[in-house]
C-alpha positions in Angstrom: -18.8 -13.8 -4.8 -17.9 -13.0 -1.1 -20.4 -11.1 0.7 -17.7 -8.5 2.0 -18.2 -4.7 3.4 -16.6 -2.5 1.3 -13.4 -1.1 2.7 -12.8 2.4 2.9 -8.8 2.6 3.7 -5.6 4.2 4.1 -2.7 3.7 3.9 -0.1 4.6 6.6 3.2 4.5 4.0 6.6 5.7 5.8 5.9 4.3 9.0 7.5 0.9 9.1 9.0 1.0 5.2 11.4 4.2 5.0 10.5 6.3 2.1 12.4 9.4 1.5 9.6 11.8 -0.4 7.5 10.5 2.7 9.9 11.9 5.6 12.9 13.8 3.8 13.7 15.2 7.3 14.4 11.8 8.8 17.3 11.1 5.7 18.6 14.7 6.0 18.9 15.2 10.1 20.9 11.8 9.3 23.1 12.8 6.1 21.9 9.6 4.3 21.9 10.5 0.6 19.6 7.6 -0.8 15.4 7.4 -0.9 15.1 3.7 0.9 15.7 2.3 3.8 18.6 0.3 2.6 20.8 3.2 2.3 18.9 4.7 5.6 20.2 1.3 7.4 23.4 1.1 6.0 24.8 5.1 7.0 22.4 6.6 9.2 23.9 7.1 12.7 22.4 5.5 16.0 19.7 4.2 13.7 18.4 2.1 16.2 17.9 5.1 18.6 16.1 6.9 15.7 14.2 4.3 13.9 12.7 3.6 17.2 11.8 6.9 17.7 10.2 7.7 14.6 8.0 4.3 15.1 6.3 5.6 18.4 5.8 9.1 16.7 5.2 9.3 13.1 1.8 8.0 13.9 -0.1 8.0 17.3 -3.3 7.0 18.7 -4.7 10.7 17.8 -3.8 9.5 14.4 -5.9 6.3 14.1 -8.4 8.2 16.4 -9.1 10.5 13.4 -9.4 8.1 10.8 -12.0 6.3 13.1 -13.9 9.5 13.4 -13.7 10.4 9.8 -15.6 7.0 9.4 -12.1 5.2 7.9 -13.1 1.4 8.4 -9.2 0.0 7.4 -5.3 1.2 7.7 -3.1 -0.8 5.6 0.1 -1.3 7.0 3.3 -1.7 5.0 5.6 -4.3 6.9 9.1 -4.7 6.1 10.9 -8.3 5.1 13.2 -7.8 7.7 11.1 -6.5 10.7 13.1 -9.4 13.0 16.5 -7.6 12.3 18.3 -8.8 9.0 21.9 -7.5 8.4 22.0 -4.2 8.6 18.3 -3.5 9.3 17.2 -2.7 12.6 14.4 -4.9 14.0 11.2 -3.3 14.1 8.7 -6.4 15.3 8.2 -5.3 18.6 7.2 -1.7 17.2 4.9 -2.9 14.9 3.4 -5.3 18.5 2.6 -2.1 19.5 1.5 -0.2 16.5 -1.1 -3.1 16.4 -2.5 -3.1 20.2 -3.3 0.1 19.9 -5.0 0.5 16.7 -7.0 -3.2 17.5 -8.1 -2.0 20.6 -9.2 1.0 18.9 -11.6 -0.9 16.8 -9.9 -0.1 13.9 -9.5 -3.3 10.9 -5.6 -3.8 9.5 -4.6 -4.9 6.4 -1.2 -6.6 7.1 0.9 -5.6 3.5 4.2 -7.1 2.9 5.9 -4.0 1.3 9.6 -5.5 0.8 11.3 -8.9 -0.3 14.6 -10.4 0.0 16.2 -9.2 -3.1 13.9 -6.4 -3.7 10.7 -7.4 -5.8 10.7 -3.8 -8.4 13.5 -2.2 -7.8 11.7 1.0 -6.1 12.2 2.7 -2.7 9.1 1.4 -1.4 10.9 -2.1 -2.6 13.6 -1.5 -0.1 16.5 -0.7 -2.3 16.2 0.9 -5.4 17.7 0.0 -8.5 17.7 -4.1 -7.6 15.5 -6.9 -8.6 16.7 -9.9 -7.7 13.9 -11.7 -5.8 12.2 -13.4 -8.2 15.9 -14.8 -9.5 16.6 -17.1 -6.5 14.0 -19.1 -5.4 15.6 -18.7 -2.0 14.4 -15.2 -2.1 10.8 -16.5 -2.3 10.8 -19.1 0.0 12.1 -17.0 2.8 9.1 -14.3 1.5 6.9 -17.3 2.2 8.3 -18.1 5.9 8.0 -14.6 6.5 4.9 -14.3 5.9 4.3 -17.3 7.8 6.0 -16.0 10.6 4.2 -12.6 10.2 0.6 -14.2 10.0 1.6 -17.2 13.3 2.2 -13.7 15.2 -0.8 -12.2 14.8 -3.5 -14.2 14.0 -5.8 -14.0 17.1 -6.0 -10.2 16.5 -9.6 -9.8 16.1 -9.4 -6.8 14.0 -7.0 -8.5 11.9 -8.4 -8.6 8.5 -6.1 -9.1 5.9 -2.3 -10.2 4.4 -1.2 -8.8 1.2 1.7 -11.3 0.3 3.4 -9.2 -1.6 3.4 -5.0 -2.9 4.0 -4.5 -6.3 6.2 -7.0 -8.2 7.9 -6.0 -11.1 5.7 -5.5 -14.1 8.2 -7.1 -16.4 8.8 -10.2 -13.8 7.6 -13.6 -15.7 3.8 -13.7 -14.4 4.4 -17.3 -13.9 6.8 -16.9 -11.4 4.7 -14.6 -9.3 1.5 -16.7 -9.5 3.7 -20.2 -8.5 4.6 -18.0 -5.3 1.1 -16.7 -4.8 -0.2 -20.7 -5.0 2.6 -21.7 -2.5 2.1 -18.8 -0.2 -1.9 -19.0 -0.3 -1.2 -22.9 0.7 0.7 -22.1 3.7 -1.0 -19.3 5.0 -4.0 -20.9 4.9 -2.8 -23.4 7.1 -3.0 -20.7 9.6 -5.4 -18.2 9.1 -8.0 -20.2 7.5 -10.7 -17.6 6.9 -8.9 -14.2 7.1 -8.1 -12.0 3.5 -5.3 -13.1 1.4 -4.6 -10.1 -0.7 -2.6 -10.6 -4.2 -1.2 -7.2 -6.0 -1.9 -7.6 -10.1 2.1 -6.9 -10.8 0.7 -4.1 -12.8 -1.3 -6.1 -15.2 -4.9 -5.8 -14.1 -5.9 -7.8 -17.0 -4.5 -10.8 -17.3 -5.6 -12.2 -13.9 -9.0 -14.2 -14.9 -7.7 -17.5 -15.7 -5.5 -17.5 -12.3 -8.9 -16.9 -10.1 -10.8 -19.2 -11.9 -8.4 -22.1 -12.2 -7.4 -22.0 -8.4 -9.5 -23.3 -5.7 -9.0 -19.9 -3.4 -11.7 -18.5 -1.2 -11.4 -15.1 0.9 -8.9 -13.6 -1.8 -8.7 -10.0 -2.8 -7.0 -8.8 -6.3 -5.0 -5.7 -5.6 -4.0 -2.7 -8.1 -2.7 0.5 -8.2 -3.9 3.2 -9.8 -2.2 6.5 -10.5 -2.6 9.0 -13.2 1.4 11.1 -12.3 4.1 8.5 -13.7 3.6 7.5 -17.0 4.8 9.6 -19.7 1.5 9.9 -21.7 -0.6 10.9 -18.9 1.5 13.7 -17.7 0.6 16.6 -20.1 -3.2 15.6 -19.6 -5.5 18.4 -18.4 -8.2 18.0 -16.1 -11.1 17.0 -18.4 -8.5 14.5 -19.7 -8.0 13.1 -16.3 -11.4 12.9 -15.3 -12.3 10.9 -18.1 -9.5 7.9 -17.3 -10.6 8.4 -13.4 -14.3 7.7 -14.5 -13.3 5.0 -17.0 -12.3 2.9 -13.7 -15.5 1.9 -13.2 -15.6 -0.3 -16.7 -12.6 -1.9 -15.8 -13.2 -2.8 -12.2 -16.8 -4.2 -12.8 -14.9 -6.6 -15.2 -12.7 -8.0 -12.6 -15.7 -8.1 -9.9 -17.2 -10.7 -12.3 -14.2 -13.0 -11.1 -12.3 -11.9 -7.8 -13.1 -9.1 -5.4 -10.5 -6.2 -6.4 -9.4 -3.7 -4.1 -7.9 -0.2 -5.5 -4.5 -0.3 -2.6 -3.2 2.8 -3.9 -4.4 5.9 -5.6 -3.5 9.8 -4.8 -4.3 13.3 -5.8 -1.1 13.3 -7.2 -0.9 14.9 -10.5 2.1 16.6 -13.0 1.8 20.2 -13.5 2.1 21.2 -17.0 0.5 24.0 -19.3 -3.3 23.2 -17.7 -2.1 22.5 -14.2 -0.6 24.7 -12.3 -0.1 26.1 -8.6 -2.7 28.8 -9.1 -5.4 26.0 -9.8 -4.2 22.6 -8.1 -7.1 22.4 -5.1 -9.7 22.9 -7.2 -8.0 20.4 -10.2 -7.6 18.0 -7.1 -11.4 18.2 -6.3 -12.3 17.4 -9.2 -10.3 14.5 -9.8 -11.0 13.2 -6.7 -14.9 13.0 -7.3 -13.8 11.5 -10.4 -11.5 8.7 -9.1 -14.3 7.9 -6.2 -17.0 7.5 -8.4 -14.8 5.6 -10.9 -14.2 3.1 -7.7 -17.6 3.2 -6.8 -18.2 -0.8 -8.4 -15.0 -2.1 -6.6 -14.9 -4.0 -3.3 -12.4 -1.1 -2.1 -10.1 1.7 -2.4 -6.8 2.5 0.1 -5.5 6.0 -0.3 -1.9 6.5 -0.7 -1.0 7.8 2.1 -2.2 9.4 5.2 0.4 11.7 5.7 3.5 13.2 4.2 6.1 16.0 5.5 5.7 18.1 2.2 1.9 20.0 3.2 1.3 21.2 -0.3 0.8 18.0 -1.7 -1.6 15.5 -3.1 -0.2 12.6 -1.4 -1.4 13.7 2.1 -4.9 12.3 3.1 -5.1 14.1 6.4 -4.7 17.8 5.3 -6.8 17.0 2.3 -9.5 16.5 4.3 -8.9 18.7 6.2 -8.8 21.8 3.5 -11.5 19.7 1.9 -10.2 18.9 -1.4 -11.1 15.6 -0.5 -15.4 15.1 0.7 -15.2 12.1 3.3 -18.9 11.9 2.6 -18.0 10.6 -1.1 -14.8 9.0 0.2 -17.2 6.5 1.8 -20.0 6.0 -0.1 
């Protein structure tokens, strides 16, 4: 097992991958009626002019200043395919230069996460265009993934504070496993070629347990397994109450010892974000939220990390926003980094 510190993250989501329930403003001010940044690229106005300003503003120096003083030891950042300019997508590389002096000369560790592929990889907005999955049907779309991330990991590499590359954000769950594993094995070849020691992170395609096989029967080192874990989209869980909740946060910690026995596994998303319904309501959320996030930490506790999804979103009253969280202390940072 790699002797690794555990990571305390967060995610900065909407900064360099468009999501509408992130920054509704930015899709509004510029009458663009879809939630992804496909639609965003193909009918916002002077999108270069505004792109570029919501890059050097959405997050700042203060930003990555208060995660460092919080005690926040990672941000992972959600990079685009396209981020040299494809199409009709502006080019965001040299925003993304900068976003990365500043928060290395901070101090501050990145996790380098490839949130889009050519084709779309799920179909979601965080997949670039919703309602498509075509990447794993071409294997065009993967090997330009693969040069991307090539391209992506040549650029950077002698960043000190560099720390990871997750090749891919959540593939499809009903994409062929094999397919997704090949790319992973040709991908973890290639990179390695160029960052021999760094993190090579590989997102579970929402199957958390059918990885063991893969890890054992590869000759990886300095890998990381990567799931998601949210309690707000399935069907089943959304008429839970909070004792039901609490008991599938806790739960975690059965399941992630099991992988642990095999590959270090990193939690890259999980939120406050909950349904209301009969037991949850506005009158009761923060404290609900408490709760449940005592419950999801210690449920993490045996992992090798967890990443909050995300560090900030326009909507305040939300359990998707990290910062005001911790601010109104619904989440303890004490627990959040234990």
């Amino acid at each position: 097992m790699i002797n690794m510190k555990k990571i305390r993250s967060v995610n900065l989501g909407g900064w360099f991958v468009l999501e509408r329930w992130i920054k509704p403003s930015l899709f509004l001010s510029n009458s663009v009626k879809g939630n992804d940044e496909t639609r965003f690229s193909q009918h916002a106005v002077n999108k270069e002019k505004v792109l570029f300003e919501h890059y050097k503003t959405f997050i700042t120096r203060e930003d990555i200043l208060w995660l460092i003083n919080q005690g926040v030891n990672q941000v992972r950042i959600p990079i685009p395919w396209w981020l040299y300019g494809d199409g009709e997508y502006v080019r965001s590389v040299h925003h993304i230069d900068d976003a990365l002096d500043m928060i290395n000369e901070l101090g501050m560790d990145f996790m380098l996460d490839l949130h889009t592929a050519p084709g779309c990889q799920n179909g979601f907005d965080n997949g670039g265009i919703e309602g498509v999955i075509d990447w794993h049907k071409d294997d065009k779309n993967i090997e330009k993934t693969i040069e991307v991330l090539e391209k992506v990991t040549t650029r950077y590499k002698m960043y000190p504070h560099f720390h990871s590359i997750q090749l891919l954000n959540e593939p499809h769950f009903n994409t062929d496993l094999v397919i997704i594993q090949d790319f992973y094995v040709r991908a973890y070849k290639r990179l390695r070629k160029i960052i021999p020691e760094k993190y090579i992170v590989m997102h579970d395609a929402f199957r958390l347990n059918e990885w063991e096989d893969f890890f054992k029967n590869n000759d990886f080192h300095n890998v990381i397994l990567d799931t998601h874990m949210y309690q707000v989209f399935d069907n089943y869980v959304r008429g839970l109450n909070i004792e039901q909740h609490i008991k599938r946060a806790l739960n975690r910690n059965v399941i992630l010892r099991e992988i642990e026995k095999f590959v270090p596994v990193v939690v890259g998303e999980w939120s406050l974000g909950l349904s209301l319904n009969k037991y949850i309501n506005k009158d009761n959320i923060d404290e609900v939220m408490k709760k449940y996030a005592t419950a999801q930490l210690e449920g993490m506790r045996n992992a090798t990390g967890h990443i909050f999804w995300t560090y900030k979103v326009e909507e305040k009253y939300s359990g998707w926003n990290f910062r005001l969280l911790v601010d109104k202390e619904i989440i303890k940072i004490k627990e959040y980094l234990k």
